[in-house]
C-alpha angles and dihedrals in degrees: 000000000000113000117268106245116230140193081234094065092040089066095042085065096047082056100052089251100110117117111212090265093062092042086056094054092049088049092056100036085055081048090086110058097218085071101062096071084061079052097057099048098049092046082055088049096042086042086054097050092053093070079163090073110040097168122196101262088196102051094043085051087053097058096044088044084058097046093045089061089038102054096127093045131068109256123230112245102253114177124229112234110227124207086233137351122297136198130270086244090045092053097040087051095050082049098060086044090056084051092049102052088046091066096036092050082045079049101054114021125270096272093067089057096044103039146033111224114215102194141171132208132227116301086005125124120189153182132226131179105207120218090261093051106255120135120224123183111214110206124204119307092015143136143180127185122205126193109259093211124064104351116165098015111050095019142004101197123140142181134223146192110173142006128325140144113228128206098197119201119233096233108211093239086053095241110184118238106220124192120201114205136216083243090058093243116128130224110213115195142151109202118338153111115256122148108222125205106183132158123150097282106046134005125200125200123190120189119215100164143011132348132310138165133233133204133171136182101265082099080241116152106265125265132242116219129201128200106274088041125127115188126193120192114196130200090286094045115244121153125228130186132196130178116246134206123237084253094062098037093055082048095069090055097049082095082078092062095038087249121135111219109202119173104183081336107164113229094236085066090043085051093059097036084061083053092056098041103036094013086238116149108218119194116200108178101179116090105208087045088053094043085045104125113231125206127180152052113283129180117229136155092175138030096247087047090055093041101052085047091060090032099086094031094054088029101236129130125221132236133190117212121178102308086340143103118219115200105203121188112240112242 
């Protein structure tokens, strides 16, 4: 039977300890990606219980950034600072991680060694609490990425593709939160509540509370929101900004609560809206059903649940076909 790995082990290894055995079963257990995030994890917790060795993550980033765009090409030798002095064993061990995360980051892509991607899948909704204490909820389809390496302290940039709420923590050096969206446009904020929709076309930003500010790449001079303030950027960039009503700002954070908010929505958009939550396709090949207007709040966790709610109201059937859904009028 093939030894059980344990976190135990694992840190037996981060402290020189490992026999060759226990090296082997690590090898093959990093040998499935989906392993390597648990790696990382458990390398930050084993790093925080040696309060003897407290190495300069920046620096060490630095060196293994350098190496990574320099693979075909000889490195200069360029030594890590160390908050105090380490052991012979403790270098040589940070060496061979440094190795390590070299190969794994050649392994799987940059991004992976840089970031930690925070993602939900279709029809899920989630919650994350960030290292500097802020609370993002993901919705369906979506992704951040957050740097792995001094987050929170020497930065507090992040990267989405989606839609997600933030609650971002006032830090007491007042630090700013910036998110950078698929549209290339940048959220500035201190602390504050805002929902973001932002794919590489479009990007929408609503302001619950407090105060952020919002760039794009038209090279325009940034915009100040206040609470109440709905934002839309378009392809050029230009930024427009409406007052909302309690109603419909409580509307772009039913996602939260599975609900669909339309208000004259045509079903056609309702049709590709239930492509990018639940990745349904959805055919409508009527034309007055598609160009039908919807109004209204309706609970789903599913396409077919949200479907069969709007089905007697707007007076279509629905029909599955292969990995399809069919809307049929009614006659």
């Amino acid at each position: 039977m093939k030894p059980e790995l344990t976190k135990h082990t694992v840190f037996t290894y981060f402290s020189g300890d490992a026999t060759t055995l226990q090296k082997q079963i690590i090898a093959d257990w990093l040998a499935e990606g989906r392993n390597a995030e648990t790696y990382f994890e458990w390398l930050e917790e084993w790093e925080r219980s040696q309060l003897q060795f407290q190495p300069d993550t920046s620096a060490a980033l630095l060196v293994v950034t350098e190496k990574l765009a320099c693979e075909h090409e000889p490195a200069p030798h360029q030594p890590v600072l160390l908050a105090r002095k380490a052991s012979i064993r403790t270098v040589m061990l940070w060496a061979a991680a440094s190795l390590f995360i070299v190969g794994l980051g050649s392994y799987l892509g940059r991004d992976f060694l840089m970031y930690r991607t925070y993602e939900t899948a279709f029809g899920e909704v989630n919650r994350f609490r960030l290292a500097d204490s802020s609370v993002v909820f993901l919705n369906a389809n979506s992704t951040l990425k957050v740097p792995r390496w001094g987050f929170g302290k020497a930065t507090r940039h992040v990267y989405l593709q989606g839609e997600a709420e933030f609650s971002i923590r006032h830090t007491i050096d007042h630090q700013y939160f910036k998110v950078h969206n698929a549209d290339n446009s940048l959220i500035t904020v201190l602390g504050t509540e805002f929902v973001v929709y932002t794919n590489p076309k479009q990007t929408n930003v609503v302001l619950n509370k407090g105060k952020v500010e919002l760039s794009s790449n038209a090279g325009e001079k940034p915009l100040t929101m206040l609470p109440g303030d709905r934002a839309t950027i378009g392809k050029s960039g230009e930024i427009k900004v409406e007052k909302l009503s309690e109603a419909q700002l409580a509307q772009h954070s039913a996602w939260k609560q599975h609900r669909f908010v339309f208000h004259d929505t045509p079903l056609r958009e309702v049709a590709a809206k239930i492509h990018e939550v639940f990745g349904v396709v959805v055919k409508i090949n009527d034309n007055k059903l598609a160009a039908r207007t919807a109004t209204g709040s309706f609970p789903a966790e599913n396409a077919e649940e949200l479907l069969s709610n709007m089905s007697y109201m707007y007076s279509f059937e629905i029909m599955k076909a292969e990995n399809k859904i069919i809307l049929i009028p009614n006659p």
